[in-house]
OpenMM code with the backbone's topology and positions (N, CA, C; nanometers):
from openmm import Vec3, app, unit

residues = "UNK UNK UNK UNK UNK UNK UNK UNK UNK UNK UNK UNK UNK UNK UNK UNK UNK UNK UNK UNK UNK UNK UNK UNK UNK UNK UNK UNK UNK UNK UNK UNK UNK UNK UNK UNK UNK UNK UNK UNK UNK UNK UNK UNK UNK UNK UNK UNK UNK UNK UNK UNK UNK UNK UNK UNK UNK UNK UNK UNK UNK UNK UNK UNK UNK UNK UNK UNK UNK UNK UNK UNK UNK UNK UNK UNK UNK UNK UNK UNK UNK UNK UNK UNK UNK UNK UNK UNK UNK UNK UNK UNK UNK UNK UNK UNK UNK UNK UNK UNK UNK UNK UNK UNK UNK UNK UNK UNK UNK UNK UNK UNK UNK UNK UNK UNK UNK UNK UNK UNK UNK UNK UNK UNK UNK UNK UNK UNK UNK UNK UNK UNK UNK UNK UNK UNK UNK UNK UNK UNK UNK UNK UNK UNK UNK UNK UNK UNK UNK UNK UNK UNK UNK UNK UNK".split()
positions = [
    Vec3(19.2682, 11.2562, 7.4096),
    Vec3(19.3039, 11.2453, 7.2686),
    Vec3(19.1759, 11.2342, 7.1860),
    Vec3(19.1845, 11.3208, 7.0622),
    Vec3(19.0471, 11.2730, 6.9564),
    Vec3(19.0671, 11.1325, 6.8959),
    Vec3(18.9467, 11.1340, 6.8254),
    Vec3(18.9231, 11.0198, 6.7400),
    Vec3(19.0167, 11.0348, 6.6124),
    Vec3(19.0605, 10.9636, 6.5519),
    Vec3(19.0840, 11.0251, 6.4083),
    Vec3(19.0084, 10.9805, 6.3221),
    Vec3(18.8575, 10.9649, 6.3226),
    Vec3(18.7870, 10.9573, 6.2080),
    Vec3(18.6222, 11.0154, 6.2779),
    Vec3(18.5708, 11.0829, 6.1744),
    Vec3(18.4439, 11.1464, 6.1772),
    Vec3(18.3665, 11.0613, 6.2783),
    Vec3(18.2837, 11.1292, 6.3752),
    Vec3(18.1588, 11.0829, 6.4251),
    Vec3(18.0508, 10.9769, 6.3522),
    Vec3(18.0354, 11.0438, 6.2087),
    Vec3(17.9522, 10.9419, 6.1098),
    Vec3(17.9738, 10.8360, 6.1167),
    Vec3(18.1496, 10.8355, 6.0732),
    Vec3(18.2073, 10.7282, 6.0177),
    Vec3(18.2257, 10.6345, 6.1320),
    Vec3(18.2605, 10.6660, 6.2387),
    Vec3(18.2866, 10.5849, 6.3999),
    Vec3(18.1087, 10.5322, 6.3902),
    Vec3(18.0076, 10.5826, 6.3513),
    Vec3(17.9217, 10.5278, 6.3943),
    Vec3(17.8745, 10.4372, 6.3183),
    Vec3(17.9380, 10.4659, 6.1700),
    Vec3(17.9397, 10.3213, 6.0424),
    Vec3(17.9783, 10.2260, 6.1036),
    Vec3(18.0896, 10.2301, 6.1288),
    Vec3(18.1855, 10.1470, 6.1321),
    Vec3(18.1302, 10.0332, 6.2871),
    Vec3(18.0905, 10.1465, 6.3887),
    Vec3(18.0207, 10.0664, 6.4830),
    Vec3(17.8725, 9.9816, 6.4180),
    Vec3(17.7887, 10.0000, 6.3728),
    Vec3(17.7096, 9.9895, 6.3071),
    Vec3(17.7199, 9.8304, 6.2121),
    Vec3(17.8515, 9.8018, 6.2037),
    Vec3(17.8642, 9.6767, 6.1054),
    Vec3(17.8973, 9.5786, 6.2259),
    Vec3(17.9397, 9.6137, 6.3485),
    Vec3(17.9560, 9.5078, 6.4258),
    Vec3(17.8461, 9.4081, 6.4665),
    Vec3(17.8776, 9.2677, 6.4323),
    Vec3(17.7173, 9.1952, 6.4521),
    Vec3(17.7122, 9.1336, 6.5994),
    Vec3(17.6439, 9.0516, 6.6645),
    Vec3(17.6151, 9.0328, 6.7669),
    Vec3(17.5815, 8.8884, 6.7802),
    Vec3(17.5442, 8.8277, 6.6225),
    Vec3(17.5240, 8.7185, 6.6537),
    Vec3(17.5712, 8.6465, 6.5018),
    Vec3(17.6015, 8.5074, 6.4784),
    Vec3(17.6292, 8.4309, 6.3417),
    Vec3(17.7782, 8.5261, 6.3241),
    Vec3(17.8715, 8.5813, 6.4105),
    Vec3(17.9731, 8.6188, 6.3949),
    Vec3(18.0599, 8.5090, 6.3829),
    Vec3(18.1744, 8.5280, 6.2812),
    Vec3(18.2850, 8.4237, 6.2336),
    Vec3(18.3096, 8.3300, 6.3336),
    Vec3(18.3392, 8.3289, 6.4277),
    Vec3(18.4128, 8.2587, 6.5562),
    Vec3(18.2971, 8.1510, 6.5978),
    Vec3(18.2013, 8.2095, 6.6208),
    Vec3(18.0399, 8.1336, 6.6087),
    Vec3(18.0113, 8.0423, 6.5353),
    Vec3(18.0200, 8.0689, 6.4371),
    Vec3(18.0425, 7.9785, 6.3052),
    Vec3(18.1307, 7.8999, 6.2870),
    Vec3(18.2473, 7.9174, 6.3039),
    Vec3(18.3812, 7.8033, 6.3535),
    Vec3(18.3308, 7.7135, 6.4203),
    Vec3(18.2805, 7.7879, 6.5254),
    Vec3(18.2519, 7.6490, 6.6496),
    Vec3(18.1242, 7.5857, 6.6563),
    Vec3(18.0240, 7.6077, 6.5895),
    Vec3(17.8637, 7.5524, 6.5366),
    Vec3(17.9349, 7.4739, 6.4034),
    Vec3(18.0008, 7.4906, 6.2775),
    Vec3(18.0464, 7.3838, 6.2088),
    Vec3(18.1156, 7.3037, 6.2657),
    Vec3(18.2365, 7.3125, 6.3441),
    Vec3(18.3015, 7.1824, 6.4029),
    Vec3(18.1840, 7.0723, 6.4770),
    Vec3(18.1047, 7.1565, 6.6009),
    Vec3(18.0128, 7.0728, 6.7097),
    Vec3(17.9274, 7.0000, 6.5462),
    Vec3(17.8920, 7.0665, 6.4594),
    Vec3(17.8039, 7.0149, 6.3626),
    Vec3(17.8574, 6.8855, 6.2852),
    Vec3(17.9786, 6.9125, 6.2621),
    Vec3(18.0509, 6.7858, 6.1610),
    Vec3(18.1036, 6.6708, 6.2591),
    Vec3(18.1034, 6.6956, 6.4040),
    Vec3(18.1368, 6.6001, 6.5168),
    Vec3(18.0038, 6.5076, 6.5313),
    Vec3(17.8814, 6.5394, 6.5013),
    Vec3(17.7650, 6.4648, 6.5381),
    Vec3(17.6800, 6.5767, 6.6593),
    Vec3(17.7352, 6.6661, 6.6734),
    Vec3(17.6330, 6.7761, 6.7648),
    Vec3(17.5124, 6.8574, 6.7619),
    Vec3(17.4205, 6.8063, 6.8471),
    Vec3(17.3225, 6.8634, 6.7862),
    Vec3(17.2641, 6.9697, 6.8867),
    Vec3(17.2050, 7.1157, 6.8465),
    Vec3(17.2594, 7.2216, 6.9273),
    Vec3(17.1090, 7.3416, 6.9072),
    Vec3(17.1123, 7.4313, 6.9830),
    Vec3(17.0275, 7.5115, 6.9566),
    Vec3(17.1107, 7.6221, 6.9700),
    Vec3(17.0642, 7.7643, 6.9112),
    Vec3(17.1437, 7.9189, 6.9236),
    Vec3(17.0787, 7.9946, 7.0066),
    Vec3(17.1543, 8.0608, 7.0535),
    Vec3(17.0992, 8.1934, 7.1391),
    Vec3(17.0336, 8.1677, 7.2220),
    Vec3(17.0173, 8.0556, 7.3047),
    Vec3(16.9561, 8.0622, 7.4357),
    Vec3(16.8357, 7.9948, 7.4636),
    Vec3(16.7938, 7.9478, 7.2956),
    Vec3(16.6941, 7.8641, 7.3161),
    Vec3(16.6706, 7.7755, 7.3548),
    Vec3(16.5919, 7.7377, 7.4147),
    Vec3(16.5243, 7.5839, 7.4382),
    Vec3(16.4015, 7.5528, 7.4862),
    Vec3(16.3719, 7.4489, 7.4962),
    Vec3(16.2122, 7.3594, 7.5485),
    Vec3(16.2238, 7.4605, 7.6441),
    Vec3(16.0793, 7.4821, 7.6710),
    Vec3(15.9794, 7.5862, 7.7718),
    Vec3(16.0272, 7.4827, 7.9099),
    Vec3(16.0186, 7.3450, 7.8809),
    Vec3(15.9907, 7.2519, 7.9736),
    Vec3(16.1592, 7.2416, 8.0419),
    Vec3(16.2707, 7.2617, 7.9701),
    Vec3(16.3897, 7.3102, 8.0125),
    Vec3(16.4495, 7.3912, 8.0920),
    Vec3(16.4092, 7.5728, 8.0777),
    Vec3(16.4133, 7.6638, 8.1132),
    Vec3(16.2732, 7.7332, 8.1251),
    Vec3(16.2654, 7.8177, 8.2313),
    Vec3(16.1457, 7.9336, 8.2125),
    Vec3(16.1448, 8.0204, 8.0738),
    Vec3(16.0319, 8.0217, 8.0371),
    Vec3(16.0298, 8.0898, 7.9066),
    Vec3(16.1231, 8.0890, 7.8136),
    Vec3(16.1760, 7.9322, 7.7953),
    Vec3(16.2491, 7.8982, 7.6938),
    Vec3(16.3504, 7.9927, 7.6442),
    Vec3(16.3965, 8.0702, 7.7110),
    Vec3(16.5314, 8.1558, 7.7298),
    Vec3(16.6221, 8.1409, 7.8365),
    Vec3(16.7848, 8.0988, 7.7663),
    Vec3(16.8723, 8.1441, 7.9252),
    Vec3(16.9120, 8.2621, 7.9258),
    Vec3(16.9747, 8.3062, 8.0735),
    Vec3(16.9974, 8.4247, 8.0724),
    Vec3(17.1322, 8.4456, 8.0005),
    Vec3(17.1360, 8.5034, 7.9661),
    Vec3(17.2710, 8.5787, 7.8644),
    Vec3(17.2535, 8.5644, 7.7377),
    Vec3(17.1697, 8.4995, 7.6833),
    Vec3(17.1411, 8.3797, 7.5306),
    Vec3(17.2353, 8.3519, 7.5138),
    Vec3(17.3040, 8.2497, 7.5521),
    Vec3(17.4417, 8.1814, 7.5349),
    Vec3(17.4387, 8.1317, 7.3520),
    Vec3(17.5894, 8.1698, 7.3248),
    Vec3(17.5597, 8.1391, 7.1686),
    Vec3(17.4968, 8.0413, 7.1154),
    Vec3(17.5929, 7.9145, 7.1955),
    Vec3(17.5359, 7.7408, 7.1224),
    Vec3(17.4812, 7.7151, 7.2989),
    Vec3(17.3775, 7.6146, 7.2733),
    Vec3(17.3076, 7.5844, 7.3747),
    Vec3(17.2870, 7.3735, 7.3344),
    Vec3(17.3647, 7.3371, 7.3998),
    Vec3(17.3551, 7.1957, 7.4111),
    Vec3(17.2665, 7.1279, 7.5017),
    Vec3(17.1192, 7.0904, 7.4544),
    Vec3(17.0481, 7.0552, 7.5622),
    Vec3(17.0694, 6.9287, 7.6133),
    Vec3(17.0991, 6.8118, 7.5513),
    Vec3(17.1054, 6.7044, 7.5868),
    Vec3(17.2355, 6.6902, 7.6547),
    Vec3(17.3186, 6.7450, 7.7107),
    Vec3(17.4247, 6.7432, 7.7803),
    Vec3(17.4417, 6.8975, 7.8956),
    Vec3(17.3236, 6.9543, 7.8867),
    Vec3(17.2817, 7.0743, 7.9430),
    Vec3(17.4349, 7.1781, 7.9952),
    Vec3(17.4355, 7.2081, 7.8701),
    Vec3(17.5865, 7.2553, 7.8576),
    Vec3(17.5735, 7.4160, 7.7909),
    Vec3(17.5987, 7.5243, 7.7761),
    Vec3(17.6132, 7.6057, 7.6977),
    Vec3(17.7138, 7.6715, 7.6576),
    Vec3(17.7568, 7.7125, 7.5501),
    Vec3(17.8908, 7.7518, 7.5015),
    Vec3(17.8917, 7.9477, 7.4772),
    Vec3(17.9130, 7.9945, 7.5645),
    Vec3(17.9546, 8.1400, 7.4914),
    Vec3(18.0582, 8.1615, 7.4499),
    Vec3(18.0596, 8.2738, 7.2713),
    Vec3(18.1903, 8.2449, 7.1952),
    Vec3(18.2012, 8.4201, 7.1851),
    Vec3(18.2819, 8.4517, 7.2915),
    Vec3(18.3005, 8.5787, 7.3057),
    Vec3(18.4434, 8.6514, 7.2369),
    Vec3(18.4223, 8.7682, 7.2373),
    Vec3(18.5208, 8.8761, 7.1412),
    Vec3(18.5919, 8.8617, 7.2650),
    Vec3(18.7305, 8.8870, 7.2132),
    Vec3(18.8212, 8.9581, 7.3120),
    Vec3(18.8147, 9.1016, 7.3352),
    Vec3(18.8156, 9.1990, 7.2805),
    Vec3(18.7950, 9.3136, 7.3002),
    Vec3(18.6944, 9.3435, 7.3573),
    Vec3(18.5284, 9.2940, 7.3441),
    Vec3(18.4290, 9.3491, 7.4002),
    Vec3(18.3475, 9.3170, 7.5111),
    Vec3(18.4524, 9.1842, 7.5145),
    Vec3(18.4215, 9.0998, 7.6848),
    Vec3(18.5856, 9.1182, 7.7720),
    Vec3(18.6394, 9.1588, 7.7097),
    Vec3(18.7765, 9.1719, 7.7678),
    Vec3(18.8094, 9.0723, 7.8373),
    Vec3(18.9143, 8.9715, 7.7427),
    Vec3(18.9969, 8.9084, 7.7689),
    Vec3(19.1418, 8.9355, 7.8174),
    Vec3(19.1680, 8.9331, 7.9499),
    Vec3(19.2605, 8.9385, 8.0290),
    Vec3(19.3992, 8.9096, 7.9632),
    Vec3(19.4599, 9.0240, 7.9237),
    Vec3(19.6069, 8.9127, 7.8598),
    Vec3(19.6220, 8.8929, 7.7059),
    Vec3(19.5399, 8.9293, 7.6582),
    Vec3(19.5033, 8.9255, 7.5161),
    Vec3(19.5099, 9.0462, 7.4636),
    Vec3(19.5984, 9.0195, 7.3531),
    Vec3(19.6459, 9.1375, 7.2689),
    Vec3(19.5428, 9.2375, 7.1760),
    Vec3(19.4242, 9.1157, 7.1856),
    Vec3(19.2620, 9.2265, 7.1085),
    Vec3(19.2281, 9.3124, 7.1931),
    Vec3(19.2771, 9.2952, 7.3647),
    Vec3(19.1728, 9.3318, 7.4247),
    Vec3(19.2395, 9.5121, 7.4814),
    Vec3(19.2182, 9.5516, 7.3336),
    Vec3(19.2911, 9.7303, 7.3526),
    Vec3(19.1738, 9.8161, 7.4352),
    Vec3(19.2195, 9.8943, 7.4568),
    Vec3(19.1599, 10.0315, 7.4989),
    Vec3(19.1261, 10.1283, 7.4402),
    Vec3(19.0211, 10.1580, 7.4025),
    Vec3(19.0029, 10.2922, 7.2799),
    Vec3(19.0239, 10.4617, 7.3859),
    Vec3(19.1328, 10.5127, 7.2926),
    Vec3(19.1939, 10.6209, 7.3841),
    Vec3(19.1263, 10.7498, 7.3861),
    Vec3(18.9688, 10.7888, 7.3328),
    Vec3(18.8526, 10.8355, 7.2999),
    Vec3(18.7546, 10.8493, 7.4164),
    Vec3(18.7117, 10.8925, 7.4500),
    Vec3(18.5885, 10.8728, 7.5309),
    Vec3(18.5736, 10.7702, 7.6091),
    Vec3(18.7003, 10.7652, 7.6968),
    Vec3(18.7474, 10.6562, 7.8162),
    Vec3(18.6391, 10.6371, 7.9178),
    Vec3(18.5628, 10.7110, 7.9302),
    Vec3(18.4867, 10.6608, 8.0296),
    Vec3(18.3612, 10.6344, 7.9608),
    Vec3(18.3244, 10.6702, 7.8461),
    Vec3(18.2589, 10.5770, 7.8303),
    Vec3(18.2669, 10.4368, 7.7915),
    Vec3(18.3846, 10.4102, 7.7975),
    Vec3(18.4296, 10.2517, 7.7256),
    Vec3(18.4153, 10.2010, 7.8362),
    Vec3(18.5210, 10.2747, 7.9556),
    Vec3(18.5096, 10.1673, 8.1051),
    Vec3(18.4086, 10.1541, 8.1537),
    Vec3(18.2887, 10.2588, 8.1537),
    Vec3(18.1547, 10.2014, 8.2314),
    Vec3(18.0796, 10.0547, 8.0881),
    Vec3(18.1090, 10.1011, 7.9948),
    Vec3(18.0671, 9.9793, 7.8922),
    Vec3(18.1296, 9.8939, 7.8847),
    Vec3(18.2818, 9.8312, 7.9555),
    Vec3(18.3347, 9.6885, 7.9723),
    Vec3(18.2795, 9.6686, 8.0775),
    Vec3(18.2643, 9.7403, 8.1736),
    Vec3(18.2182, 9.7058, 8.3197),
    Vec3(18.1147, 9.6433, 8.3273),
    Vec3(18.0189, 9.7429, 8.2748),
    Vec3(17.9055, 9.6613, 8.2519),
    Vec3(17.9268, 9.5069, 8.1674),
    Vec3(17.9549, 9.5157, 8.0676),
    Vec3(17.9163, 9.4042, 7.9846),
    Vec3(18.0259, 9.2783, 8.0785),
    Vec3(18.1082, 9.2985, 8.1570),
    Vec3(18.2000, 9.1875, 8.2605),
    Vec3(18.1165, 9.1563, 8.3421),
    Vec3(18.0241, 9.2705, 8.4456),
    Vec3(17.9651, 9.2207, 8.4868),
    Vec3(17.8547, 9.1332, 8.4410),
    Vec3(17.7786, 9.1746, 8.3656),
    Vec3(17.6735, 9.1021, 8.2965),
    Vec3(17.7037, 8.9732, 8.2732),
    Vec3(17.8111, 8.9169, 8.2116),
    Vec3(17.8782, 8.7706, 8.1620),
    Vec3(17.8850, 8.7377, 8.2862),
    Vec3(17.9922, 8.8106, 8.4280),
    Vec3(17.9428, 8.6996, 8.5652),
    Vec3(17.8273, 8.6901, 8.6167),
    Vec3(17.7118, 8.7653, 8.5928),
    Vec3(17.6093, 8.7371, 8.6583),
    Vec3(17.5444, 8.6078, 8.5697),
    Vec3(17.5282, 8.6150, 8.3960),
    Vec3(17.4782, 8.5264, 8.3802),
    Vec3(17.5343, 8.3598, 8.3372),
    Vec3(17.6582, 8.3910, 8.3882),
    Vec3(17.7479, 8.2750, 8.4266),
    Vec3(17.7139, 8.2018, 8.5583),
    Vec3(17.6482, 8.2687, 8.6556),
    Vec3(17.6157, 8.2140, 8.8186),
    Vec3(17.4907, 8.2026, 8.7573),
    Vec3(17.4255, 8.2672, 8.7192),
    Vec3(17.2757, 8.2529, 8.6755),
    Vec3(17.2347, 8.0694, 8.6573),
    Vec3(17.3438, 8.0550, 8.5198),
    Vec3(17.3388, 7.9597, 8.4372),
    Vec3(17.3939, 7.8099, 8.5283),
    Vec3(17.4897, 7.8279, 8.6001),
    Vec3(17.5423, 7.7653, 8.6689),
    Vec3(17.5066, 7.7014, 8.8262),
    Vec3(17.4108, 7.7920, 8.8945),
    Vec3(17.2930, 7.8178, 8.9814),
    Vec3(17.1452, 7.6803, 8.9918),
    Vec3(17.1626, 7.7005, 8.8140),
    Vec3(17.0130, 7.6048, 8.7487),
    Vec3(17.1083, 7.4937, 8.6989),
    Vec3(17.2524, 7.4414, 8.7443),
    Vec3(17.3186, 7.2791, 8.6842),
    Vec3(17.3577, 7.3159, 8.5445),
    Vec3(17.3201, 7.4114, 8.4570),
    Vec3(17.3836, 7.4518, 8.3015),
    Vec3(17.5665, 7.4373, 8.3107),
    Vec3(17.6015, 7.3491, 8.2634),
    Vec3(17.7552, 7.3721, 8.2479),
    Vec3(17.8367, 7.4732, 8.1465),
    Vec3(17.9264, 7.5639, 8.2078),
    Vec3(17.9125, 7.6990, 8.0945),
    Vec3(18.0557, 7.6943, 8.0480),
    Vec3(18.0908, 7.6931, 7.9711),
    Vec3(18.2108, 7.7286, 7.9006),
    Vec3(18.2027, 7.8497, 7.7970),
    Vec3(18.3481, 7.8741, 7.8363),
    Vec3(18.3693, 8.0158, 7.7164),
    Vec3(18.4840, 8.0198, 7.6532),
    Vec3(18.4179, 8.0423, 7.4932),
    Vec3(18.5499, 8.0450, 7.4025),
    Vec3(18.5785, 8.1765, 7.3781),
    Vec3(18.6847, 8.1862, 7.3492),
    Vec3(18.7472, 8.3203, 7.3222),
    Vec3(18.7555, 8.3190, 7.1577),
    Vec3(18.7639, 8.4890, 7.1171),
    Vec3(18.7692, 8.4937, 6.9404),
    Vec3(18.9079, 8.4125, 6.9274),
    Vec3(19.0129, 8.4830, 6.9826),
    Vec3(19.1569, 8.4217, 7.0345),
    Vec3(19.1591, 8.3000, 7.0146),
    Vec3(19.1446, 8.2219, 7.0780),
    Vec3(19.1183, 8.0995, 7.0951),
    Vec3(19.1071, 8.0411, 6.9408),
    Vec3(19.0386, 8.1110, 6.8432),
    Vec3(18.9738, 8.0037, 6.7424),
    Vec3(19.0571, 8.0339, 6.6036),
    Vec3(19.1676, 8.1014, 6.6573),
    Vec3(19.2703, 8.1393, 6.5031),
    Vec3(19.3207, 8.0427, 6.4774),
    Vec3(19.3449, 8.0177, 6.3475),
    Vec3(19.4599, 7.9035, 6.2806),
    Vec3(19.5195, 7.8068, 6.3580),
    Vec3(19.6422, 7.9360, 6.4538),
    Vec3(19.7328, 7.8346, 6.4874),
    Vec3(19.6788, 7.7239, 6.6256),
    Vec3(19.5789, 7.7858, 6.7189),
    Vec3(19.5243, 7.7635, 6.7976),
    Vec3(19.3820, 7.6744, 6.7926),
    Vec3(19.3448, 7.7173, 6.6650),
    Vec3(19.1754, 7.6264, 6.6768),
    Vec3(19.1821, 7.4759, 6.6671),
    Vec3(19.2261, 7.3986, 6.6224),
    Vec3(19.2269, 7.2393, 6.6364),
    Vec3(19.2222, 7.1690, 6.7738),
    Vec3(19.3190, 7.2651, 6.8268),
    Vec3(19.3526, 7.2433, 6.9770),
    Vec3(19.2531, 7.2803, 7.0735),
    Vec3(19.1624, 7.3859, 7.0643),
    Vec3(19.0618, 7.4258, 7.1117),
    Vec3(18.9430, 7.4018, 7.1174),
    Vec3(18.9240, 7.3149, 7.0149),
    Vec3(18.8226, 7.2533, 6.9117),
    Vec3(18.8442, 7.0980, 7.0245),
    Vec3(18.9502, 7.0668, 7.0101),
    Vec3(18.9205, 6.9168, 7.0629),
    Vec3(18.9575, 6.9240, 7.2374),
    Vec3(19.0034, 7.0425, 7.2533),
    Vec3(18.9477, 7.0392, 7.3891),
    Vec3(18.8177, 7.1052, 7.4630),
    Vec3(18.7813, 7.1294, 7.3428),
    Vec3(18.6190, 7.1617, 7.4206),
    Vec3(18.4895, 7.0202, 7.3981),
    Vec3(18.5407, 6.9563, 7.2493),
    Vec3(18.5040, 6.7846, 7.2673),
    Vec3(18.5495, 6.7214, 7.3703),
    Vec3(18.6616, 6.7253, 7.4582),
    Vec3(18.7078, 6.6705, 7.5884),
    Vec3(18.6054, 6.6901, 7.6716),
    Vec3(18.6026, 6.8257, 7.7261),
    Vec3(18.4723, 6.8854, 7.8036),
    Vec3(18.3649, 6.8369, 7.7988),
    Vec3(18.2713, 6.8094, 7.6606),
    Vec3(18.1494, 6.8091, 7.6396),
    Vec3(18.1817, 6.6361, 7.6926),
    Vec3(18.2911, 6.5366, 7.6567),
    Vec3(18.2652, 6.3716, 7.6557),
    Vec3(18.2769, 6.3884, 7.8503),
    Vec3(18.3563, 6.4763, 7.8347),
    Vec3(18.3232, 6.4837, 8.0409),
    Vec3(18.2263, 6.4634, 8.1175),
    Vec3(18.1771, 6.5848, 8.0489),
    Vec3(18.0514, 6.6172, 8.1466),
    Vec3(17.9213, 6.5087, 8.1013),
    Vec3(17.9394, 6.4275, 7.9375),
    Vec3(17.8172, 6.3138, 7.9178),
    Vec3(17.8489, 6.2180, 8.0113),
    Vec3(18.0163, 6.1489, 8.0368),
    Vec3(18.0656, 6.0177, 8.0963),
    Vec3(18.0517, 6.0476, 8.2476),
    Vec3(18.0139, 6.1899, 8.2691),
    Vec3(18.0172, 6.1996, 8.4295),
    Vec3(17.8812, 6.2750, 8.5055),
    Vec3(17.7958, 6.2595, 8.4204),
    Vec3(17.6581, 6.3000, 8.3841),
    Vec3(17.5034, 6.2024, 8.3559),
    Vec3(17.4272, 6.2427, 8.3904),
    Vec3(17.3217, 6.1384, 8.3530),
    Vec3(17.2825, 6.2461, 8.2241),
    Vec3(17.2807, 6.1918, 8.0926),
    Vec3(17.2511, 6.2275, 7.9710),
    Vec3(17.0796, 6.2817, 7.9613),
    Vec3(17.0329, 6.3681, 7.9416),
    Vec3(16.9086, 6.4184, 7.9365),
    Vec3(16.8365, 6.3002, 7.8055),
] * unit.nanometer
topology = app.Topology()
chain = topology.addChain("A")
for resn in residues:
    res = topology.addResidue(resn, chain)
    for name in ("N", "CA", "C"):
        topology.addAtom(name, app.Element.getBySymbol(name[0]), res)
């Protein structure tokens, strides 16, 4: 099947998708923020933390003092199992499946990566952070984080 919109325009339109400070991101960096959380983005941290002060994947929010990291992934472009975002573009199928493939694999490798070096990894879904669902998601990922401090030696 074709596209039904111009090459240009498919490539506008790809073109506005961001990668990072996306809405869902922002949901969950203001909540950890108005809870008392204090956090770094994208993977940063002390040299003395990680090698070259990068983790692998640049996890969105990076909690050092509870050595925790949060990735806040799309449903569609990490493909969430079961989830109604997570369509199929009926276009140039193989190139989509070698590009979920890849990008699935990539998230398990740097999920063992992260997990390998004691990093505790959680992942939110876009899903996850709508209306009817975010409060609930929100305070069970504060569950998580009081977990892993009360069952943890605190950095």
């Amino acid at each position: 099947m074709t596209d039904s919109i111009s090459k240009e325009h498919r490539s506008w339109n790809m073109s506005r998708i961001r990668s990072r400070d996306t809405k869902p991101e922002l949901l969950v960096r203001s909540y950890l923020h108005k809870k008392g959380f204090r956090f770094s983005l994208n993977g940063k941290v002390s040299k003395k933390t990680y090698y070259k002060g990068v983790l692998p994947g640049k996890p969105d929010i990076v909690l050092p003092k509870y050595k925790m990291v949060i990735f806040v992934h799309g449903c569609f472009w990490h493909r969430h199992i079961g989830c109604s975002r997570c369509t199929f573009p009926k276009s140039n199928t193989e190139y989509w499946l070698n590009k979920f493939n890849d990008t699935i694999s990539r998230d398990k490798d740097n999920t063992e990566r992260l997990s390998n070096t004691d990093w505790n990894v959680i992942t939110l879904w876009e899903c996850e952070l709508k209306k009817n669902v975010y409060e609930k998601t929100m305070q069970n990922l504060i569950n998580e984080i009081e977990c892993i401090k009360n069952n943890s030696r605190v950095l």
